[in-house]
N, C-alpha and C positions, 0 to 999 in steps of 0.2 A: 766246690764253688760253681761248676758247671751245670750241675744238676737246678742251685737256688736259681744262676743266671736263666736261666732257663724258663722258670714257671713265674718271670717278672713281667713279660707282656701278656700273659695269661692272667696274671693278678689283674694287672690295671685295668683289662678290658671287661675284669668282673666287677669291679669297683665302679666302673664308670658306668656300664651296663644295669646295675644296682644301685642308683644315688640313694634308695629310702633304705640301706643295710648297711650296718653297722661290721667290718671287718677287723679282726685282729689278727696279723701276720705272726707267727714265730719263728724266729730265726734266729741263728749266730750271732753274735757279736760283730761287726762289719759289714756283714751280707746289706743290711739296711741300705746301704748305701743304690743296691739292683732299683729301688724301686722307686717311683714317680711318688710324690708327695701331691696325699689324696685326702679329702677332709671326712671320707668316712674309707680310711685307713689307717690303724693303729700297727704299728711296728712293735713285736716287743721281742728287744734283745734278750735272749737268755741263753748261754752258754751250756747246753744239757750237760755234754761230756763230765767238762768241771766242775759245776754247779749242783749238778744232779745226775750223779754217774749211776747210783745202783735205783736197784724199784725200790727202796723205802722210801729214798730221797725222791723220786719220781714220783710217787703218790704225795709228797707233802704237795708238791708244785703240781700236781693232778688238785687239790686240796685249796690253794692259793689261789687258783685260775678260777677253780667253778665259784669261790666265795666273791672276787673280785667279779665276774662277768656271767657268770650264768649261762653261759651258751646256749643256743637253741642247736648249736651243731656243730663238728666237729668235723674237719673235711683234712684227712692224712695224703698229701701228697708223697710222700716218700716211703711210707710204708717198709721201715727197717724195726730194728728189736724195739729203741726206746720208741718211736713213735708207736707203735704198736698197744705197748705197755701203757703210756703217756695217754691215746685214747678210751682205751678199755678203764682207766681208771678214774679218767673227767667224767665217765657215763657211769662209773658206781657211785663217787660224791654227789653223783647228782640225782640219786635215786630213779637212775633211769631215764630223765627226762631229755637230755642231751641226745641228741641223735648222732650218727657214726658214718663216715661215708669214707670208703680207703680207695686207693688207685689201687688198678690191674696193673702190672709194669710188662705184663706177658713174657713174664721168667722162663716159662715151657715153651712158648713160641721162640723165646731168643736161644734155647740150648737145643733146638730144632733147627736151629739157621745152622747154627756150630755143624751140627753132623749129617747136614742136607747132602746131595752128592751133589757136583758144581753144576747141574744146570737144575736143579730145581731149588736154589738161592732165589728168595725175592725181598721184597719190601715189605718190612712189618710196619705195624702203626707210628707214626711217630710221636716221640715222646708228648711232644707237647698238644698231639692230639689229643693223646692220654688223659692231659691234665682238665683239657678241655670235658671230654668223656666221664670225668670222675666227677666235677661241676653242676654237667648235666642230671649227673647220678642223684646229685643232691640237691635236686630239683632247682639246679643255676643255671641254665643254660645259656650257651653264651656264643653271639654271633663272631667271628670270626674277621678282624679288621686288621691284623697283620699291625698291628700299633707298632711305632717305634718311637721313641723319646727325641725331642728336639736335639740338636747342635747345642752343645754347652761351651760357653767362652773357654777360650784355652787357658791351663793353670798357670796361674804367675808363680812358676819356677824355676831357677836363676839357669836350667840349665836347658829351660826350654825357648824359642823362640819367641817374641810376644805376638805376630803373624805370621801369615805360613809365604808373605812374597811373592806370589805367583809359583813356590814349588808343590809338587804332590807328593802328600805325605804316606812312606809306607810303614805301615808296622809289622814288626815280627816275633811272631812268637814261639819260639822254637824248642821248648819245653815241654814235660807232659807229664804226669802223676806217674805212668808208669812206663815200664821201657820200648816196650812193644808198640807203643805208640810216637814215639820220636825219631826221626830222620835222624840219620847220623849227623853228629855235630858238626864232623870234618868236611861234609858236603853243605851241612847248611852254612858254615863260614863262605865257602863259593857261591853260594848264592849270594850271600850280602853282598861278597865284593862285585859279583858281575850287577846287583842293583844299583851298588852304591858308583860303579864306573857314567852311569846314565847322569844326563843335565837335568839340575832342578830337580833333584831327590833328597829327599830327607829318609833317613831310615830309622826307625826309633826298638829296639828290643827290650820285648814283655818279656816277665818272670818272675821269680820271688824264690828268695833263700839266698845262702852267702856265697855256693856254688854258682849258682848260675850268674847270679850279680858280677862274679870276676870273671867267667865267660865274656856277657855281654861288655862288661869294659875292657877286654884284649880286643876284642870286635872294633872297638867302638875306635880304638887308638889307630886302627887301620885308614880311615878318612876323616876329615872334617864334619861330613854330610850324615855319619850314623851317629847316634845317641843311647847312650844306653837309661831305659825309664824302673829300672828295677831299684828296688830300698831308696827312691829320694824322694816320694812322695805317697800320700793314703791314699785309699781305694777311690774315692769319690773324686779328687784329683786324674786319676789313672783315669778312670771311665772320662772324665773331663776332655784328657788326651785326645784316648781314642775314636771320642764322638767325631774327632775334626780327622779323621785319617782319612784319603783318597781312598784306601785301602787296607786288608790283613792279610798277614799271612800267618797261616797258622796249622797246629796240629788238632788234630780228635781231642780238644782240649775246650779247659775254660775262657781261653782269648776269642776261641769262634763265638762263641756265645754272648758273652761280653760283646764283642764288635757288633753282632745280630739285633743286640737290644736299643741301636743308633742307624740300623738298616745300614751300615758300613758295610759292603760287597767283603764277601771274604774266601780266598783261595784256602783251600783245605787239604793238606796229605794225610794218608791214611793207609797205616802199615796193617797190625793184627786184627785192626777192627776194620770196619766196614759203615757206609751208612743207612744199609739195610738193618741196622738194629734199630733204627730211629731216632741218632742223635745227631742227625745234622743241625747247625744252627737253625733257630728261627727265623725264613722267608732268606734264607741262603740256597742255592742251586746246584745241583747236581754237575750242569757244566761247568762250576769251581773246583770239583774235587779233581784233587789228583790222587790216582791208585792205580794198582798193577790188577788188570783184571784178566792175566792169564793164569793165575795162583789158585788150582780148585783147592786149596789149604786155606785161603781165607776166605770169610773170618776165621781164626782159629781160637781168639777171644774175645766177648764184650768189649771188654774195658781194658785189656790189653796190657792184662797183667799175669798171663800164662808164658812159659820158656815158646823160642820155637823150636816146632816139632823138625823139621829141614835142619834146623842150627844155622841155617846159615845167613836167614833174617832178608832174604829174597825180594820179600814185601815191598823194603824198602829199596831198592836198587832201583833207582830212580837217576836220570842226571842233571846235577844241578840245571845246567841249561836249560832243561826241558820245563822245570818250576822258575827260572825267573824270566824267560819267554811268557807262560800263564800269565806271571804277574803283572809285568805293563803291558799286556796285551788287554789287560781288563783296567788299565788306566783311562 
């Protein structure tokens, strides 16, 4: 989800950038919802996993595409197996004439951060550089305007405010794909409470699944003032929310991202990964982040889905205090 979040103010500023081109996005089923609604931008949900799991099924829908649209071009932002597949095989239906453009994701420069000695760690490209760079590739070139989507009215649901009153809304997301990348839960419970102790605070908790959903409802039972937004509403609602928060909090996750795409200021923790890989959110800031930068062990993963090597998860030893001081300090 991070990844789509991600290449959605990149889109719109190619869309906009190009009014005489005609764009077809493909994505997940949901993801739709990332992007700004553009009259020469075509959304088209399709489910590859399920839909079209192996390469036979792949080239029908290689087969589907070029018969329906013809492409002049073929621009692979993610460059995994089926996209891979999925291009190579629009440009054989097509007898070649389709053109092919793939991002670098600098796979060797990231596994070069990994085993760098700790003072020659720096800043690789950022992702959404990338995205940008790949664009260029294919002769798009695209100026650089930091877009972010308007303020969307807040969703009418029953368990949300209809205005925000004069308080400042925080959100928290204290979640992450993989483990290496989440604060330990029993410390992020101390942060909600020392937010949720402050005047004219709302606190709202992101997530998704039936785990985390009865998390953020024991949370939530603790004050008046926290809310939990997990399973009671769809994606396009969610992002709704979040357009209107003072603030995020969040992990090396999809919520930074998401919040990024509304220019929502976002505090970031960052255990195994780092954001010298290049996934800070879009036009989010470095003096957001919170990390341990005495650890010549991190990074010790991209994405933050390796054991740690210490065991003892260091990274994160943070103290609550120290992140919800961050927080309304950037109120």
């Amino acid at each position: 989800m991070g990844d789509v979040a991600m290449t959605a103010p990149i889109i719109t500023d190619l869309c906009t950038q190009y009014p005489d081109k005609h764009f077809v996005l493909l994505t997940t089923p949901m993801f739709g919802a990332f992007y700004t609604q553009l009259d020469n931008l075509e959304i088209l949900d399709i489910n590859v996993k399920k839909q079209y799991s192996t390469p036979s099924k792949l080239w029908k829908l290689a087969r589907l595409l070029n018969n329906k649209y013809h492409f002049a071009h073929v621009i692979d932002l993610h460059d995994v197996l089926r996209t891979k597949l999925l291009r190579k095989f629009i440009r054989l239906v097509s007898l070649f004439s389709t053109k092919n453009t793939c991002i670098d994701k600098g796979r060797k420069e990231k596994n070069q951060l990994l085993s760098a000695s700790y003072g020659e760690k720096h800043q690789l490209t950022k992702m959404t550089d990338r995205y940008m760079q790949t664009l260029a590739k294919a002769n798009f070139p695209i100026n650089e305007t930091h877009f972010v989507c308007p303020t969307l009215p807040i969703p009418q649901v029953d368990t949300i405010p209809l205005s925000k009153n004069g308080e400042k809304w925080i959100g928290i997301a204290p979640f992450a794909q993989h483990f290496g990348k989440v604060y330990p839960l029993l410390k992020m419970h101390d942060v909600v409470e020392l937010l949720a102790k402050e005047q004219n605070i709302r606190l709202f908790i992101f997530g998704g699944g039936p785990k985390e959903k009865q998390i953020a409802e024991d949370w939530a039972k603790d004050s008046d003032n926290i809310q939990s937004a997990i399973g009671i509403m769809k994606l396009d609602k969610e992002l709704a929310l979040i357009s209107n928060l003072d603030i995020m909090l969040s992990m090396d996750s999809s919520a930074m991202h998401m919040a990024s795409l509304f220019g929502v200021r976002t505090v970031s923790i960052w255990g195994a990964t780092h954001p010298y890989a290049g996934f800070l959110g879009y036009g989010q800031k470095m003096e957001d982040v919170i990390q341990r930068d005495d650890l010549p062990c991190r990074p010790c993963s991209i994405f933050g889905n390796k054991p740690c090597s210490r065991t003892d998860f260091s990274c994160m030893n943070i103290e609550p205090k120290v992140i919800a001081e961050k927080v309304l300090s950037r109120l």
